[in-house]
C-alpha positions as CSV (number, residue, x, y, z in Angstrom):
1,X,3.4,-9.2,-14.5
2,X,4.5,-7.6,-17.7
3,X,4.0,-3.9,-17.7
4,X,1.5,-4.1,-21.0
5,X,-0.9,-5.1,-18.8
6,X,-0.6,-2.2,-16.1
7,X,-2.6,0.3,-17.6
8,X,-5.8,-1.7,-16.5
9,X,-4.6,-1.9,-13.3
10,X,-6.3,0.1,-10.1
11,X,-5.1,-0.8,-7.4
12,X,-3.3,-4.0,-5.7
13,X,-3.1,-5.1,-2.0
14,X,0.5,-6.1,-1.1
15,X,0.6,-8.6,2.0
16,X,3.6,-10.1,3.7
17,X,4.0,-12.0,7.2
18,X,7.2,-10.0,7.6
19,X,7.7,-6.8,9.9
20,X,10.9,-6.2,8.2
21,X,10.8,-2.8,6.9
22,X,13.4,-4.6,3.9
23,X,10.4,-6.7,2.9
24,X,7.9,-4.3,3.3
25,X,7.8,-0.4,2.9
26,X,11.1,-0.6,1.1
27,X,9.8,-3.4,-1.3
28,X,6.5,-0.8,-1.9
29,X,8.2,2.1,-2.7
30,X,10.4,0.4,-5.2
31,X,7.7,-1.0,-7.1
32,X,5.5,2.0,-7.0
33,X,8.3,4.5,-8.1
34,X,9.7,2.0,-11.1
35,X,6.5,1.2,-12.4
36,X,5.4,5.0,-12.4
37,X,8.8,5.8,-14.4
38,X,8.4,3.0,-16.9
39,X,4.6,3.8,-17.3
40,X,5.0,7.8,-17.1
41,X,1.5,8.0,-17.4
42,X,-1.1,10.9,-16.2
43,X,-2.9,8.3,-13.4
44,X,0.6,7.2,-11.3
45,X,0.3,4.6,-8.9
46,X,0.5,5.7,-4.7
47,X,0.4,4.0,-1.2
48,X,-3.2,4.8,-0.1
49,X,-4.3,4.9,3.4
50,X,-6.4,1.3,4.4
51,X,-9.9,0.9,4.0
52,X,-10.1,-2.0,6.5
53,X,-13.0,-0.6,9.1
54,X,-10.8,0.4,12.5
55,X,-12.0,1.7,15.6
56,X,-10.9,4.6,17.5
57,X,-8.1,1.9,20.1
58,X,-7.3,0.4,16.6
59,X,-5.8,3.6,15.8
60,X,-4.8,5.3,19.0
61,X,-3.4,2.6,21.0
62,X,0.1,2.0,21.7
63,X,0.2,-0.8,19.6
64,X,-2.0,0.3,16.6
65,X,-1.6,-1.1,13.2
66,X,-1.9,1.4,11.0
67,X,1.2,3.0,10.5
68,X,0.9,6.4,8.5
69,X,-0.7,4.6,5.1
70,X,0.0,1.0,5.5
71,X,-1.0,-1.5,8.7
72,X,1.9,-3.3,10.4
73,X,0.6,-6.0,13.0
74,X,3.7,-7.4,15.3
75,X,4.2,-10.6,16.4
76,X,2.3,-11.6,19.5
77,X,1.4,-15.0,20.9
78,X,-1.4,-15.2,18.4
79,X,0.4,-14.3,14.9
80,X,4.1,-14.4,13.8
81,X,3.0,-10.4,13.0
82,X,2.0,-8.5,9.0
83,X,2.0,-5.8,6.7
84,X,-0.6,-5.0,4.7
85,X,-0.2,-1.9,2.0
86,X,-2.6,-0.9,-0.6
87,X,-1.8,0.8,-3.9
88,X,-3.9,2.9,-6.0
89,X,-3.6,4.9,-8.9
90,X,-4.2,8.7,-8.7
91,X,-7.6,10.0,-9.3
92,X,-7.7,12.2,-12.7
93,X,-10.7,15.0,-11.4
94,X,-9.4,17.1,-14.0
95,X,-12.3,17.2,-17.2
96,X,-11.7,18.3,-21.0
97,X,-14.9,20.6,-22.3
């Protein structure tokens, strides 16, 4: 996507059917921190905790998903396992009067 057309941007959902932190975080941070440089604008883009509804054993459990702000499901014998991470941009609260 040509970085023209990132100001309209709000937010994207980055999916993968990797657990490799390689193809994952890594590949999340990258993006977010060269398209904030190129862009150097006053709304910068951040990982943002998930909105997906989870219940209290979704996040306490041993094998919970989310993972700080991003969900990471491994492999089991029903799915080959995914990472889900979604990507805002900051919320300007400041006003001019």
């Amino acid at each position: 996507m040509p970085l023209r057309l990132v100001p309209r941007l709000q937010g994207v959902v980055y999916c993968t059917w990797s657990t490799l932190n390689a193809e994952n975080e890594a590949v999340v941070t990258s993006c977010v921190d060269e398209v904030n440089v190129a862009l150097q604008t006053k709304t910068p883009f951040n990982v943002s905790p998930s909105v997906l509804p989870l219940s209290v054993d979704d996040i306490d459990s041993d094998a919970a998903p989310l993972v700080g702000k991003v969900m990471r499901f491994q492999p089991s014998s029903c799915n080959c396992g995914c990472f889900i991470s979604t990507v805002t941009r900051e919320v300007n609260t400041t006003r001019c009067a």
